[in-house]
Steps between C-alpha positions, in 0.01 A plus 500: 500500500376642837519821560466499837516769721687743212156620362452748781745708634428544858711799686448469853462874624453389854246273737266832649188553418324763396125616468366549150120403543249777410568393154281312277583330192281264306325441158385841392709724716724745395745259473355238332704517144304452149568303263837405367686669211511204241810508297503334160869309427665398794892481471743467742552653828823690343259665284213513731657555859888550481522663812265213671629444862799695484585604874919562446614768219752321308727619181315372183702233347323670130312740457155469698181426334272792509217435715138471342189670641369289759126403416266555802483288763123366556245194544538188246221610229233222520560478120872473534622121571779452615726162429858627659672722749863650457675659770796747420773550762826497583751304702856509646724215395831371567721645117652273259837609615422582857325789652116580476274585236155657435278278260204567394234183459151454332319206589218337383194288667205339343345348780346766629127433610592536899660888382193590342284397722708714807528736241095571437464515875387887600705714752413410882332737697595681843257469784563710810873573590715258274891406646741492216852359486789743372616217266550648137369236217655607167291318232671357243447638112214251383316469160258273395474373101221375299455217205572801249832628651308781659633620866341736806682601831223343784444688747598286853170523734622666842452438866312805738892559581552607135746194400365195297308212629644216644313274243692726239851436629450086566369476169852675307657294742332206415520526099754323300754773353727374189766767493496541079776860482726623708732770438804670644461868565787593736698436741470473814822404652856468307681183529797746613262657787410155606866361527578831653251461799342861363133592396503642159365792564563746832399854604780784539429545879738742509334766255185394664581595875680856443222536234241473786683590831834561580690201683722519818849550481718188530497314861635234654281245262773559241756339697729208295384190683208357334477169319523346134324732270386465138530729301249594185559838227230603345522748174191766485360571222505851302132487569502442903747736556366807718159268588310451811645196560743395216565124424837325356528174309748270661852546308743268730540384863603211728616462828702750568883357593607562858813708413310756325182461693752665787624740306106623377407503863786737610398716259141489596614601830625860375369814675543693164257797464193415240552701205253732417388278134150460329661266179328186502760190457450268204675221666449389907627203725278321746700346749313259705609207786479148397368362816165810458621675875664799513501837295421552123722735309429679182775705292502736209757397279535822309243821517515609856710201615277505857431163701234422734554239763114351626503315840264263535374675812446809269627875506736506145801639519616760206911522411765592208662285318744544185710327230671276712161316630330460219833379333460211827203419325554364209472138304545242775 
């Protein structure tokens, strides 16, 4: 199969421009690479690359693969022929059951004489003051085999902007990639999360603003009339506790029913005196409207037992809450 436009990752960081000329890179420059590390037995990109292409931290399914030395990156030996390319990545997917998960693919190409030719090409050179784009290319994992089972990392020849040539990119693009493993290594998203409406995974914005500045006092923000909310709990882990900026793992959550979502909102709308607490909570609520307009609210469910209410035209607002909230927040 194709692979289409999945063998490069591009992460747009924005359309300037910036200078970077005064640089020049080119067959025997400082940054022309040597030759290859040649590795005898290839294997499998679990064995090889296991953490290939990962770009979300996910809980391990098993117990993760130890990662190998990498060999060094380099030029294609002239002795060294190549007959196939594997790629080793990862990709989000739709789970059996509903949700997201994290695989992680290796697949194969043997007809690969346009990638080796893009690949032999050298470096470009800058001349004078060279414009480059602030698009990110993030290559993908790549190894090339020989006849013998042997395997090499190629080095991918670069533009003067640093990123690799354009031959380089139409010719992965180009190739014909058989997908021959793929394995689950976490999840991304529960099937509970997704029926819920909730990410999986949120920050504790609560212990994060009073860690870093001290929010306003309740104000008129916090008043009852808002619309439908959802609401999402998230449980912290032992480990996040106390962190910069803790994250939870989604626990339960809905839309939140309109007789209690009253209820939460008039106790939002307390003028109760913050309590003077540093005990991180281990279990907060992320209340948030189901239309996107109008205020977030965060509360801790136990520790401090603090909210936050976050209008969308900024300034959060810091207040108390107690039993009787976070008891308002339970299953929906």
């Amino acid at each position: 199969m194709r692979s289409g436009r999945t063998v490069l990752a591009v992460a747009l960081l924005g359309a300037a421009l910036s200078g970077c000329g005064g640089t020049t890179i080119g067959p025997g420059g400082a940054d022309e690479p040597g030759p290859a590390e040649i590795v005898e037995t290839w294997t499998s990109c679990a064995k090889a690359a296991p953490q290939a292409g990962a770009v979300l931290s996910v809980p391990h399914t098993q117990t993760p693969t130890p990662a190998a030395p990498e060999p060094r990156i380099g030029r294609i030996d002239p002795a060294f022929s190549p007959v196939a390319a594997v790629i080793c990545g990862r990709q989000i997917r739709p789970g059996p059951n509903g949700g997201r998960e994290q695989v992680a693919t290796e697949r194969r190409a043997e007809e690969i004489a346009p990638l080796l030719a893009a690949l032999r090409l050298p470096n470009q050179q800058a001349h004078g003051e060279n414009l480059c784009t602030l698009d990110m290319l993030v290559p993908p994992w790549l190894a090339l085999l020989d006849h013998r089972g042997r395997w090499l990392r190629p080095y991918l020849p670069t533009t003067s902007c640093g990123k690799p040539r354009p031959e380089v990119m139409a010719a992965l693009d180009g190739s014909r990639w058989t997908t021959v493993d793929a394995r689950t290594v976490g999840q991304v998203e529960s099937p509970a999360a997704e029926a819920a409406g909730c990410a999986q995974r949120w920050a504790d914005m609560v212990w994060v603003e009073t860690t870093n500045r001290r929010p306003a006092p309740p104000g008129p923000a916090t008043s009852p009339a808002a619309g439908p909310m959802r609401l999402c709990v998230y449980q912290v882990p032992a480990s996040e506790q106390g962190g910069g900026k803790p994250a939870g793992d989604f626990v339960y959550g809905g839309p939140l029913p309109a007789e209690r979502q009253a209820g939460v909102l008039r106790a939002l709308a307390n003028r109760r005196a913050v309590a003077d607490c540093a005990t991180p909570a281990s279990r907060f609520a992320v209340l948030r409207p189901l239309d996107g307009a109008g205020s977030d609210r965060y509360v801790e469910l136990d520790g401090c037992r603090r909210f936050l209410v976050v209008p969308p035209t900024g300034g959060a607002q810091l207040g108390q809450g107690d039993d009787a909230l976070a008891a308002l927040l339970g299953p929906v």
